[in-house]
C-alpha positions as CSV (number, residue, x, y, z in Angstrom):
1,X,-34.7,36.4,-13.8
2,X,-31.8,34.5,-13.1
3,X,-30.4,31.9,-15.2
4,X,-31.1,27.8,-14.3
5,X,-27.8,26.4,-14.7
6,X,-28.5,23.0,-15.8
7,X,-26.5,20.1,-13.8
8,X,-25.7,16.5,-14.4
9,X,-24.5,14.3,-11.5
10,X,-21.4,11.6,-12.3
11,X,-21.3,9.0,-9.5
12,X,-24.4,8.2,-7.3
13,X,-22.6,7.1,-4.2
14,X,-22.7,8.2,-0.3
15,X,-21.9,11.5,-1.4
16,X,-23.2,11.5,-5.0
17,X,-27.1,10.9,-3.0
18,X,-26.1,14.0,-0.5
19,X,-25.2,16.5,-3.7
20,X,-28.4,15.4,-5.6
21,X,-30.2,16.4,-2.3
22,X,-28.3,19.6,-2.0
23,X,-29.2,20.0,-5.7
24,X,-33.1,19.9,-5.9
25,X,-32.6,22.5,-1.9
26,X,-31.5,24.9,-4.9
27,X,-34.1,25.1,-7.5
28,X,-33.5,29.3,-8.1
29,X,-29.8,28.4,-9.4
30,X,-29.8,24.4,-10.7
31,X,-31.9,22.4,-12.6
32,X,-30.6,18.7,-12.0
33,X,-31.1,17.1,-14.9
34,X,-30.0,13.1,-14.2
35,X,-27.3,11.5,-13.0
36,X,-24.8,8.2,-14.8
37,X,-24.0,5.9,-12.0
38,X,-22.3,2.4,-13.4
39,X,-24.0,0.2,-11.0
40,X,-27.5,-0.2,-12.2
41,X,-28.7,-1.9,-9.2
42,X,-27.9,1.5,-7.4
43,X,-28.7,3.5,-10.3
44,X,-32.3,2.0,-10.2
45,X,-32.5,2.8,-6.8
46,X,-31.4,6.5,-7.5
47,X,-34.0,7.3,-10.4
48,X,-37.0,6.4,-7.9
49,X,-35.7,7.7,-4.8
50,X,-35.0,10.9,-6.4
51,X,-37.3,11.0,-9.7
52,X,-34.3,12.2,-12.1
53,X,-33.4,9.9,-14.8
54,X,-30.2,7.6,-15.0
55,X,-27.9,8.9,-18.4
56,X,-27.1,5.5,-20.2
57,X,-23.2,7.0,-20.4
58,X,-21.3,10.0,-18.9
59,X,-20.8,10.9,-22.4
60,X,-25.1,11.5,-22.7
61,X,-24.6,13.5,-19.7
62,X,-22.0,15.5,-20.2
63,X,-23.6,16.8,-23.7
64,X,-27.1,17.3,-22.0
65,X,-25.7,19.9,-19.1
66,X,-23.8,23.1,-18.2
67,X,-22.3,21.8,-15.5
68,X,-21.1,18.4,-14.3
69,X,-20.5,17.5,-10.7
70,X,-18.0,14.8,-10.4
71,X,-18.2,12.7,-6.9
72,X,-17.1,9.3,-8.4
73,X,-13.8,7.8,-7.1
74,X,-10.8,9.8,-7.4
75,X,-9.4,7.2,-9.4
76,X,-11.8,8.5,-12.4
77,X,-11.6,12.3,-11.4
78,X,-9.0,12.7,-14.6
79,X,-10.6,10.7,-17.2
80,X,-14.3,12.5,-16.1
81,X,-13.5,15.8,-16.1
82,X,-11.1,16.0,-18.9
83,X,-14.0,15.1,-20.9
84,X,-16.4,17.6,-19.2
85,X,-14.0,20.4,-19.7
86,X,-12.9,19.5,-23.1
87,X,-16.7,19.6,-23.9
88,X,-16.7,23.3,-22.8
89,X,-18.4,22.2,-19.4
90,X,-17.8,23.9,-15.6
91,X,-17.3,21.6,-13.4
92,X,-17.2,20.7,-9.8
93,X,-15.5,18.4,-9.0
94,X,-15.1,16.3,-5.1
95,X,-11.3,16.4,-3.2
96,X,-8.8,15.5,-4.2
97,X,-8.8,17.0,-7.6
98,X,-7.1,13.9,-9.5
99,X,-4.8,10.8,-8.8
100,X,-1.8,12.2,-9.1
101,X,-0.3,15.6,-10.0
102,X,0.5,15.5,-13.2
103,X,-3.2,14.7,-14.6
104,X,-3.9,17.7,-12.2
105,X,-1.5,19.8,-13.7
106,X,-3.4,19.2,-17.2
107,X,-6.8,19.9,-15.8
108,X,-5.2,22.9,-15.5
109,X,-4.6,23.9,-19.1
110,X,-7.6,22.5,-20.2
111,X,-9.7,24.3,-18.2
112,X,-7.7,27.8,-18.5
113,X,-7.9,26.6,-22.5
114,X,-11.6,26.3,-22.2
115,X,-12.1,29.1,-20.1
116,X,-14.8,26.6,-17.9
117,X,-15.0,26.9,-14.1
118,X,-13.7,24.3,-11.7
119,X,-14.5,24.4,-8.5
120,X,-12.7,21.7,-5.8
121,X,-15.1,19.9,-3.5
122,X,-13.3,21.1,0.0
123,X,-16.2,21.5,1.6
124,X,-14.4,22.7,5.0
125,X,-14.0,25.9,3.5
126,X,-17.3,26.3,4.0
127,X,-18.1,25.1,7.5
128,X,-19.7,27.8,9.6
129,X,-16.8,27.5,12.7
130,X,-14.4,28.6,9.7
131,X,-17.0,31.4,7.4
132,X,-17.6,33.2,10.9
133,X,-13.7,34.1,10.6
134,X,-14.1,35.9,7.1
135,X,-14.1,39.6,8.5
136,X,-10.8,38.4,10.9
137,X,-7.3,39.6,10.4
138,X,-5.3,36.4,10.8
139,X,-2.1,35.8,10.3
140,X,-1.2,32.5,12.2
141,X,2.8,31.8,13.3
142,X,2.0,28.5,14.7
143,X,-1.0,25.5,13.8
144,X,-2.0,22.6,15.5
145,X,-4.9,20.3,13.9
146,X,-6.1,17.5,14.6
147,X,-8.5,15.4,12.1
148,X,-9.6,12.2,13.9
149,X,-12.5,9.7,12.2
150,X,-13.5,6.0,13.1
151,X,-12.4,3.7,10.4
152,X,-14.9,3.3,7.5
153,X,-13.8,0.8,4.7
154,X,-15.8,3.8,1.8
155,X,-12.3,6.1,2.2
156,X,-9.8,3.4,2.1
157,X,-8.7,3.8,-1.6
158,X,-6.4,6.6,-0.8
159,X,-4.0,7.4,1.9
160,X,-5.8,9.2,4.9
161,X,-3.5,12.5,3.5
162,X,-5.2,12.4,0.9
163,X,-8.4,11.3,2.3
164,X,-8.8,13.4,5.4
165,X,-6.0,15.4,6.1
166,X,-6.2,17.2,2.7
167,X,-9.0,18.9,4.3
168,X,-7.0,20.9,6.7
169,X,-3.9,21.5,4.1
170,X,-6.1,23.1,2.3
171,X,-7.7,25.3,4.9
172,X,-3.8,25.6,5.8
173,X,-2.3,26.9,2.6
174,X,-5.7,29.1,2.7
175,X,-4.7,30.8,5.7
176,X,-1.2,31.3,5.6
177,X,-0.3,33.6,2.6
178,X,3.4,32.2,2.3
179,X,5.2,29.5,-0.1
180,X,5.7,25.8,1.9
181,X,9.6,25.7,3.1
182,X,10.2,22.7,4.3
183,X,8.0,19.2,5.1
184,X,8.5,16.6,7.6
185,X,6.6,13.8,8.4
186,X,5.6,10.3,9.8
187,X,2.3,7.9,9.2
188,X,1.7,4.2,9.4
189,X,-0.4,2.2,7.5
190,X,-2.6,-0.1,10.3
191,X,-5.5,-1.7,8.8
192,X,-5.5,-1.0,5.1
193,X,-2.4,-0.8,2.4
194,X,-2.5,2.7,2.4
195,X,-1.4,5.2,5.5
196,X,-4.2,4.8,7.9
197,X,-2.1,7.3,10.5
198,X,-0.5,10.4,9.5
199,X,1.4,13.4,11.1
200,X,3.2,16.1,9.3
201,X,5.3,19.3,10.2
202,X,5.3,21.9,7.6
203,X,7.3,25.1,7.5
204,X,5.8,28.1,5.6
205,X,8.9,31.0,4.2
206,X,7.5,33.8,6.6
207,X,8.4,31.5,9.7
208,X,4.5,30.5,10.2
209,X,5.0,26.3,11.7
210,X,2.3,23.9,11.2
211,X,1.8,20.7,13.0
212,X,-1.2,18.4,11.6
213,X,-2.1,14.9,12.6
214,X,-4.9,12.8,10.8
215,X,-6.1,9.3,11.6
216,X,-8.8,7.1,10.6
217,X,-8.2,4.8,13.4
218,X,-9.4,6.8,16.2
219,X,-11.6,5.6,18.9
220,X,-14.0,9.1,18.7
221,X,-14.2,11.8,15.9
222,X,-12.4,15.3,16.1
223,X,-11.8,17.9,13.6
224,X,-10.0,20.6,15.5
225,X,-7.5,23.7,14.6
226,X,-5.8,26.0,16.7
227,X,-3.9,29.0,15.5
228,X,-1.7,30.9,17.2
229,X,-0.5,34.8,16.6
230,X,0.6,37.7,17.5
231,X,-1.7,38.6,20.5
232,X,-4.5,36.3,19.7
233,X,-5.2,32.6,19.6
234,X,-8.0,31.3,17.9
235,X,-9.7,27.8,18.3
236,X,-11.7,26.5,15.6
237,X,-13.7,23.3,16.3
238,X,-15.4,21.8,12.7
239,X,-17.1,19.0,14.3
240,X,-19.0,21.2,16.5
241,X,-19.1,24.3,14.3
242,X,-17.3,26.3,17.0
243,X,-15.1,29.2,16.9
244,X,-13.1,31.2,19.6
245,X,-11.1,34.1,19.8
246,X,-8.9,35.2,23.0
247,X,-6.9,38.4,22.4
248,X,-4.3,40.5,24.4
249,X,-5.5,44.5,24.6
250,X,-3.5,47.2,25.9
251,X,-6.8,48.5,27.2
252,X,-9.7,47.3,29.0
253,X,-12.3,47.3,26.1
254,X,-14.7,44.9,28.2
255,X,-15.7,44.2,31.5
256,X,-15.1,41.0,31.1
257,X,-11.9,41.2,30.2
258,X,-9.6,39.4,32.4
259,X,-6.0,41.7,33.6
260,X,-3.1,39.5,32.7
261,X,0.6,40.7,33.8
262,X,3.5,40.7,31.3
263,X,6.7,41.4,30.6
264,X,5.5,45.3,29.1
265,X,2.8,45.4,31.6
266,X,-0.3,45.0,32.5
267,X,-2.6,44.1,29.6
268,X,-6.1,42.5,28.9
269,X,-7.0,39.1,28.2
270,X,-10.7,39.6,26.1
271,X,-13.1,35.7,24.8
272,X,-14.9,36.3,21.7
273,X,-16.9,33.7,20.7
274,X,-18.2,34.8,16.8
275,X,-21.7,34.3,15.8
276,X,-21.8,31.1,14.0
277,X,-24.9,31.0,11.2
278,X,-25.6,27.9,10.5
279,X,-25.4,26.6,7.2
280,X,-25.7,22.7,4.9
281,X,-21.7,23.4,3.6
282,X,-21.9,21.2,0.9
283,X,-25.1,23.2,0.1
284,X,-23.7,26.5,0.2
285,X,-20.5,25.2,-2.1
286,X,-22.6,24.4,-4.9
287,X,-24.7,27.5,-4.4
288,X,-21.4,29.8,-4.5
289,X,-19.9,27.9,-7.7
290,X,-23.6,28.7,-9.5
291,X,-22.9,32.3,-8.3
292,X,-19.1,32.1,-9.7
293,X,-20.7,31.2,-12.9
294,X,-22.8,33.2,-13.7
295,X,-21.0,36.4,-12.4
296,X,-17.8,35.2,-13.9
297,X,-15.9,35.5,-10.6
298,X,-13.5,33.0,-9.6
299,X,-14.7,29.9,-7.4
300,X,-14.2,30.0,-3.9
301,X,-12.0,27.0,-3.9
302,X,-10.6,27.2,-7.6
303,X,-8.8,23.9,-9.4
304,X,-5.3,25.7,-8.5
305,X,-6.5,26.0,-4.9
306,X,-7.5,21.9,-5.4
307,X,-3.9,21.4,-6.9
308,X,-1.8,23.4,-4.4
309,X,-3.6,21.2,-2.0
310,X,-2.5,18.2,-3.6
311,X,0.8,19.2,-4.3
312,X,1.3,19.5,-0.7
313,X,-0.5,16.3,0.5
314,X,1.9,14.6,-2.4
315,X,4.8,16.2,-0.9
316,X,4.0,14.7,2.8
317,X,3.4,11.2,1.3
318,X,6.8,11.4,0.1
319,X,8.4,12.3,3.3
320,X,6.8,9.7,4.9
321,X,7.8,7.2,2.3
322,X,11.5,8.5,3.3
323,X,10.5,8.0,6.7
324,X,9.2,4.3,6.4
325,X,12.2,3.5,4.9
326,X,14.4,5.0,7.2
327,X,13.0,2.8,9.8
328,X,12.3,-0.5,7.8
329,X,16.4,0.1,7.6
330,X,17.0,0.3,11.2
331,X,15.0,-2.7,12.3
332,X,16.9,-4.6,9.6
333,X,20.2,-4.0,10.7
């Protein structure tokens, strides 16, 4: 019999309410023991919506579990899960890892110290459009993406790198198995203090190019990534859970394959569209961290996946700083 892992919520927000629901769809791997949520009004509301009982501290919680899932603001991932880890708990823990890299970089030792497992809340990793590339050889020379949201006030206490775009850096850095070169980029910050509007260039060492825009300003939602490689381009659309391959052949392998004249040839233009199953992602994420556990393997989005991620997202916010200024200098002049 397999062991129940037992789990502690911290933060009963938006998100906090869809991971306790996840939680009780996965009563062969968790047992959710309660949840601490600081606003009691909520909290209240929590306890009988779900029938768990609300901790009177994180600190009650964190002693009572194995495992603590964090989804509280980012500005309280360090602090949280410091205290998790350093109480020998694994953790999971919502995007992005921490405020800033440093406190990332010492969730790092403490967790290696404490031998615990972190797993990073990118849930896009899991999205069916993306899983139904797993048995795919790709190796993408050029990336488009585009990651558009209607403004919502909940994500405004981080930059929309940081809040959306570190979605698809992540998937990025996940595809492309080469060190980041260079960084360019632009954003603007429209209705909140923070960048509401970003766009970013990023050059991998093995000559792989990657343009990425993000925007939670849009008019309509769209989470769409192209990649582009040797003799294949593949279309992968997140909102829809969609994925497409088109490939050039030297043969006809299918009658549907369309004859296409180049430079060496003749060759064959073949549309495969992968079988997509479909899946709760944020459901199968805290599924595969209770397998990571309890087989001892590593998570499937590890806290060095969570901080290379960061590091990157930390990297375009600075180039755009450099930007902004560039340009606050020229109209000035």
């Amino acid at each position: 019999m397999t062991k129940l892992l037992n789990i502690g919520i911290l933060g009963m927000g938006h998100l906090g309410k869809i991971h306790a629901k996840c939680l009780q769809l996965l009563p062969e791997q968790y047992n959710l023991l309660g949840f601490f949520e600081p606003d009691e009004v909520r909290a209240r509301e929590m306890t009988r919506e779900f029938g768990i009982p609300h901790f009177a501290s994180e600190a009650k919680l964190i002693e009572a579990v194995d495992v603590v899932d964090i989804v509280a603001p980012t500005s309280v991932h360090f602090q949280l899960a410091k205290q998790a880890m350093l109480a020998g708990k694994h953790l999971f823990i919502e995007k992005p890892l921490t405020h800033s890299l440093e406190e990332a970089e010492e969730l790092i030792r403490i967790s290696e110290q404490q031998k615990v497992k972190v797993q990073v809340g990118h849930v896009e990793r899991f999205n069916p459009a993306l899983l139904a590339l797993d048995d795919q050889l790709l190796q993408p020379m050029f990336v488009e993406g585009h990651r558009l949201a209607t403004f919502n006030p909940r994500g405004i206490d981080v930059s929309v790198v940081l809040d959306l775009m570190i979605h698809d850096l992540d998937i990025l850095l996940h595809l492309v198995k080469a060190g980041v070169e260079s960084v360019s980029a632009s954003g603007v910050a429209v209705v909140s203090d923070k960048i509401d509007i970003a766009n970013a260039r990023i050059e991998f060492e093995n000559g792989c190019v990657a343009n990425l825009t993000a925007s939670r300003i849009s008019i309509k939602q769209m989470r769409k990534m192209r990649l582009f490689q040797q003799d294949a381009y593949v279309s992968l659309d997140f909102l829809e859970k969609k994925a497409q391959i088109i490939r050039l052949e030297d043969e006809q392998n299918q009658e549907a394959a369309l004859a296409i004249p180049t430079t060496q040839g003749e060759r064959w233009m073949t549309m495969e569209q992968p079988d997509i199953e479909p899946v709760n992602a944020i459901k199968l994420e805290l599924s595969t961290f209770a397998n990571s556990i309890l087989t001892n393997s590593l998570p499937r989005v590890s806290i060095r996946d969570g901080y290379k991620a960061l590091h990157l997202a930390y990297r375009i916010l600075k180039e755009i700083q450099v930007h902004r200024k560039k340009a606050l200098e020229y109209f000035n002049s």
